[in-house]
C-alpha positions in Angstrom: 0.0 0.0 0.0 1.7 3.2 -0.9 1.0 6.3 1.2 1.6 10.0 0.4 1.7 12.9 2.7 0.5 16.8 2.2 0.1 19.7 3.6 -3.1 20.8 3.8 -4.0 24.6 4.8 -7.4 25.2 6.5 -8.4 28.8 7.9 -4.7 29.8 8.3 -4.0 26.1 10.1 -1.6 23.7 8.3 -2.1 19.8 8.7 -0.1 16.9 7.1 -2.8 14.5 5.7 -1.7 11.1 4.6 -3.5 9.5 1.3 -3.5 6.2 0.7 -5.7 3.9 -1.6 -7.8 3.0 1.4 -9.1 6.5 2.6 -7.0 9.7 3.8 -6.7 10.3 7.3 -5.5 13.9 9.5 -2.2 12.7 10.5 -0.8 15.5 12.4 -2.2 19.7 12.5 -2.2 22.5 14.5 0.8 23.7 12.4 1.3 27.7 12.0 3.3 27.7 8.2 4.0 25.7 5.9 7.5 25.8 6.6 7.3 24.3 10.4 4.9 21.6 8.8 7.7 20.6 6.5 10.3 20.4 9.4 8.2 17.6 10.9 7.3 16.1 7.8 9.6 16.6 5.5 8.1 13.6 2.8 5.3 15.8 2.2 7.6 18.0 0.1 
């Protein structure tokens, strides 16, 4: 199963999401830029 991550802005609120040929799920948020969202997940480049 192959899984892809993104970042996913929402009234000024980024979230990594995860995708995967099954569903998508929130797997992290509460992230202020897109920047500190890529620190933690940096796959979702």
């Amino acid at each position: 199963m192959k899984e892809e991550f993104y970042i996913l802005e929402v009234d000024e609120e980024f979230m990594i999401i995860s995708v995967t040929d099954r569903g998508a799920r929130v797997v992290r948020r509460g992230f202020n830029s897109r920047e500190e969202a890529l620190r933690e997940f940096p796959q979702a480049a």
